[in-house]
N, C-alpha and C positions, 0 to 999 in steps of 0.2 A: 483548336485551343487558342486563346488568349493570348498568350503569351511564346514568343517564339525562340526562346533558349531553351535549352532542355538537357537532362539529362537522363537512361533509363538507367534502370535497377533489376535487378536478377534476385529474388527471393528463394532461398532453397529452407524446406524443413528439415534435412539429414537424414538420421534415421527414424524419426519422429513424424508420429500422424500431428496434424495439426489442425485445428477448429477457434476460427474464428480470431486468427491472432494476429500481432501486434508486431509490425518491422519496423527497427529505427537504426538508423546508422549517421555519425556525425558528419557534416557538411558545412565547408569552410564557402558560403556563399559571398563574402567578401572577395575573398582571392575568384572566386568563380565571376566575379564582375567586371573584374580587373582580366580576366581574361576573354569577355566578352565582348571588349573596346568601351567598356564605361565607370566614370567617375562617381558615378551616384552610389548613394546608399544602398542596400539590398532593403527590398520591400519586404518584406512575410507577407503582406495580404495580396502580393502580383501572384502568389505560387499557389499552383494545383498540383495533385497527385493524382494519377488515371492510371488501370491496369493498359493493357496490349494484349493483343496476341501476336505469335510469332510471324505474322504481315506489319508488325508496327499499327493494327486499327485498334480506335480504344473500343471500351469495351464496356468500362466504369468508371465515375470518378469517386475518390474515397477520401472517408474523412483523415485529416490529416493533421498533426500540431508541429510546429520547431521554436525548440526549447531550448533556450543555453548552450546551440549549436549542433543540437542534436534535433533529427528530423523523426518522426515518427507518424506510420501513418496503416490503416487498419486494413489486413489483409482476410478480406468478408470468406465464408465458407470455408469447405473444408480443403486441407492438404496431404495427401498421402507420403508416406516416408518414401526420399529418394527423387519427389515431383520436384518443380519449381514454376513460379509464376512472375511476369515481365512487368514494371511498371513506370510509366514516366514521370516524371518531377518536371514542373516547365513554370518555368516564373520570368519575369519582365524586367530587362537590363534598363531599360528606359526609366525617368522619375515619373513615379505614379504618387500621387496624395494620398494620406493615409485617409481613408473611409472616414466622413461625418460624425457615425453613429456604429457602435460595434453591432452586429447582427450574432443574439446570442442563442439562435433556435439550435436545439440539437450540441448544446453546448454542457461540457462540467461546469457550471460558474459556485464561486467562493462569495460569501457574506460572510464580512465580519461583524455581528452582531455585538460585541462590544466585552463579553466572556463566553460567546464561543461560536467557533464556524461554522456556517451551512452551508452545507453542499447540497447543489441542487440539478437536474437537469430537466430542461422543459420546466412544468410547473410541476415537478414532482421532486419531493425531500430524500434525499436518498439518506443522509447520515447529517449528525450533528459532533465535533469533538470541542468538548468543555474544558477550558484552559486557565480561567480568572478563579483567585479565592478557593482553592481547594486543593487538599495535600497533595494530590498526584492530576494530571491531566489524562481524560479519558473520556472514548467515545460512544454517547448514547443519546439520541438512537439510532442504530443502525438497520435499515429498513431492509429486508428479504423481496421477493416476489409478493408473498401476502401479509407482511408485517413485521414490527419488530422480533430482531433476533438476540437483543442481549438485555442485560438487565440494569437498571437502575442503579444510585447511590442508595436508595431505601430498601425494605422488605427485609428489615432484622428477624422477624420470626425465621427467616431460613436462615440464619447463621452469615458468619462470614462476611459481615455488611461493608468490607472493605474491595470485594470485589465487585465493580460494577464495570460495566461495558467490554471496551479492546484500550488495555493499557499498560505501560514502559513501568515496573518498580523497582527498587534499588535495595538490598538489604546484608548488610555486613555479617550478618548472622553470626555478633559478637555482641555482646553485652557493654560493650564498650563503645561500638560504632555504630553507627546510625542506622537508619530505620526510616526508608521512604515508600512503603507499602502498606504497612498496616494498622496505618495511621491513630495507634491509641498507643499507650504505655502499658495499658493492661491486658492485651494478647500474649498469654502464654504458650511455649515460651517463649521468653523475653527474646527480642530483635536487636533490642539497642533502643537509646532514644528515640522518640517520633521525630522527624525532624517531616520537610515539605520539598516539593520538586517544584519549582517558583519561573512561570513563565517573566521572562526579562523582555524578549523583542520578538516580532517575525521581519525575517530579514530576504523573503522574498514570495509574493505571489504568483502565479498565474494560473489560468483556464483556458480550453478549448476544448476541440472535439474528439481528445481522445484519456484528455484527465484533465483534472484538477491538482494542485498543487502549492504548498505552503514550505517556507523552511524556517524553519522556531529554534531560538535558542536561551533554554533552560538553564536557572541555578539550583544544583544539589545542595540543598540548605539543611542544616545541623539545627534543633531546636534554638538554640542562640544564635540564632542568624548567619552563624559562619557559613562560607559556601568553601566546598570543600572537594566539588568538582562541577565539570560543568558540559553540557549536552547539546549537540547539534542536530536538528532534527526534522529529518524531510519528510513530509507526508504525502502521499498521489492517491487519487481516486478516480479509479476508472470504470466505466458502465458498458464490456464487452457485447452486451446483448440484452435484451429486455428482462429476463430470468438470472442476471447474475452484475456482481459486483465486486471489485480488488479493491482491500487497502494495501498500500503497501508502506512499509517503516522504515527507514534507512536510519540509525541509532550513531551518530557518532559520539563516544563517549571520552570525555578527560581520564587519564589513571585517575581513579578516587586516592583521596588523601586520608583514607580511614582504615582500621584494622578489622580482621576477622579476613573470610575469604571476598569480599566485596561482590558478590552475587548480584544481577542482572536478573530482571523476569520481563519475558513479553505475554501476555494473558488477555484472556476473553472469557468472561462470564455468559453464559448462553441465555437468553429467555427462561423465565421460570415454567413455561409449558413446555419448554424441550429435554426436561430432566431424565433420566431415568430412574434418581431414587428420592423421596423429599424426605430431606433430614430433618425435618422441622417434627414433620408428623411419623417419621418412623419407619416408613412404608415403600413399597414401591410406587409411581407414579400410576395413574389406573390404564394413562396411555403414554407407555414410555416411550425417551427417544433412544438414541442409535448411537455406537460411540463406533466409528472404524480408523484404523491407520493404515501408514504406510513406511517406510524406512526413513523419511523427512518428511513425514505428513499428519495430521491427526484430522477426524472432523466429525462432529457434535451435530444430527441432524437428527429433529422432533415435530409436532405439533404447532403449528402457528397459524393463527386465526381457522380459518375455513380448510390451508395447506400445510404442507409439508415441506419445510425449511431446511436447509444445513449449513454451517459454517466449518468452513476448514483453515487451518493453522498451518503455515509451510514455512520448512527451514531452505537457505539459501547456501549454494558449493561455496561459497566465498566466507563463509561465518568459521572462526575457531570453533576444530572439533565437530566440523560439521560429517557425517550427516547425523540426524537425531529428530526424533519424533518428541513432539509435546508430550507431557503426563496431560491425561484427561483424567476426571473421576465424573462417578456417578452422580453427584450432586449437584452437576454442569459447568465444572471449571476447567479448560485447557491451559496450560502453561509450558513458555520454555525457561527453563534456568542457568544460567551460563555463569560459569564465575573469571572476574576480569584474570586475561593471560599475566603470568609474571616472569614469563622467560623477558630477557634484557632489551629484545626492540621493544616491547611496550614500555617499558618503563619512563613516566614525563611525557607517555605518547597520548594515542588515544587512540581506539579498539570502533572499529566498525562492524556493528552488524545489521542484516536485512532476514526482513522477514514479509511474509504478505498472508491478508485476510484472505478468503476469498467466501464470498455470498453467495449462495444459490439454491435453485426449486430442488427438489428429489434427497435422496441419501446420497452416499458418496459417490456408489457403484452407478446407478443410474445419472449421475452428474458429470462420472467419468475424472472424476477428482484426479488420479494418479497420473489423465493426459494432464489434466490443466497445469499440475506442479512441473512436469515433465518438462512443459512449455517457460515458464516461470523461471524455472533454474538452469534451462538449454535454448536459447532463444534460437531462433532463427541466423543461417546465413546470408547479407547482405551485398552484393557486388555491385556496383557501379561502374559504368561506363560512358565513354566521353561527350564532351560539352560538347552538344550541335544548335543552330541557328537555323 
């Protein structure tokens, strides 16, 4: 290796099988400098991550990102519950230049196309989320194994033209308070005023090779402009494997300053070929899709182009009230709805929730859904041990 400070790691999955998953643990690589006998900076581009085996020989090296002090890096195949697997971190105490030219092969990279992001890996689009000029921010399109998996701002004949893609809505469900979902005045019944969920700034990017990443912060705006609360909002995209893809939401939200129960929704509209009943026409779909859950889980998998698609909705242990599965309906809408907590710490506070998409070929069973959330809402344990030279 390159680089001759080091540190290894010990990955256990507990009592969880584990496929294809994702170790990160924070690493204070400054103070790790300072104890290496040097003054310089910490590089991120001197550092590798390589599995071992129990001779200390590599074996692999893996893609790897360190993000806001957090190191994360992809632990390829499978793990059985109870295993563990060894892996070294070795990065260069000496001053090394930062790279010319970023090398972005095999990379999540962000565009900011000017009202809305793309994410991309390799030359392939994986999702787009639309942020400028429009009541609510939300993401379309989101691309499957064989195609897009949700729907549009358009396609009224099927009702509901308020629900398009994977998107955050706000609705006081008082006639008195506002109304950041369903964007008209004349959905009955009545919401509250229409008011708008108004992108202000993103106040942090990055990419690499194991997500993408953005953090945006939103004004809860009233039709007369008042903002009335206000939204902190991280988004990650990761591409675990070539058949599948994570969004994930981290929501931190202001107490709203409005009446009624102030209700929260996180939703996704599916593709119109993955329905199972089309309200438009009355009928069942003639090849309908699949609605399955689990106790934090729901997932919507149908017809998409040539394959067979599924998206799944997962609640996170850390969310009020958790655990809780989406409403799905036949028509192709999943949704969580959560109404802001009003016991005395939130109150002046602000209420975080997570939640994560997740993309992939097959229905749920065959996708193995219930590991994936499993993994999502139990990650891995991480140990480390000591600086060697």
């Amino acid at each position: 290796m390159s680089a001759d400070v080091f540190l290894n790691a010990v990955v256990e999955p507990g009592p969880l099988a584990r496929q294809d998953t994702i170790a990160s643990t924070s690493i204070d690589f400054d103070r790790l400098m300072w104890h290496a006998g040097s003054d310089s900076a910490f590089a991120p581009w001197s550092m590798s991550v390589a599995e071992i085996d129990d001779s200390d020989r590599l074996l692999q090296k893996v893609p790897h990102q360190w993000c806001n002090g957090i190191l994360y890096w992809k632990v390829p195949g499978s793990m059985p519950p109870g295993s563990q697997r060894r892996f070294r971190i070795s990065f260069d105490p000496k001053p090394r230049p930062k790279p010319s030219k970023n090398n972005l092969t095999d990379h999540i990279v962000l565009t900011d196309m000017g009202s809305e992001i793309l994410f991309s890996y390799n030359d392939q689009e994986l999702c787009r989320y639309r942020y400028r000029n429009l009541f609510k921010p939300f993401f379309f399109p989101v691309y499957g194994p064989d195609g897009n998996v949700v729907r549009d701002i358009i396609h009224d004949d099927e009702g509901h033209y308020f629900h398009h893609g994977i998107w955050v809505g706000y609705g006081s469900m008082d006639q008195n308070g506002a109304n950041l979902w369903c964007e008209s005045d004349a959905i009955l019944p009545r919401r509250g005023p229409t008011g708008r969920m108004v992108h202000e700034s993103f106040e942090n990017f990055s990419f690499g090779m194991i997500f993408g990443f953005f953090q945006q912060r939103l004004a809860y705006q009233k039709p007369d402009g008042h903002v009335f609360a206000r939204e902190w909002r991280t988004i990650r995209v990761s591409r675990p494997t070539d058949d599948a893809m994570a969004i994930d939401f981290e929501i931190k939200l202001q107490e709203p300053d409005d009446t009624g129960p102030r209700n929260t929704m996180f939703s996704c509209r599916v593709a119109s070929s993955m329905r199972i009943y089309d309200a438009a026409a009355r009928k069942p779909m003639e090849q309908p899709g699949k609605i399955e859950t689990g106790v934090a889980w729901a997932d919507y998998s149908g017809p998409v182009e040539s394959g067979w698609n599924g998206v799944a909705m997962f609640d996170h242990p850390s969310n009020p009230d958790f655990p809780k599965a989406p409403s799905a309906s036949d028509y192709g809408l999943m949704s969580f709805s959560r109404t802001y907590p009003t016991t005395d710490n939130y109150r002046g506070a602000t209420v975080t929730y997570r939640y994560r998409v997740w993309i992939h070929r097959y229905d749920a069973q065959k996708a193995n859904v219930q590991q994936v959330w499993e993994d999502y809402a139990y990650p891995c344990l991480v140990t480390l041990s000591g600086l060697n030279s």
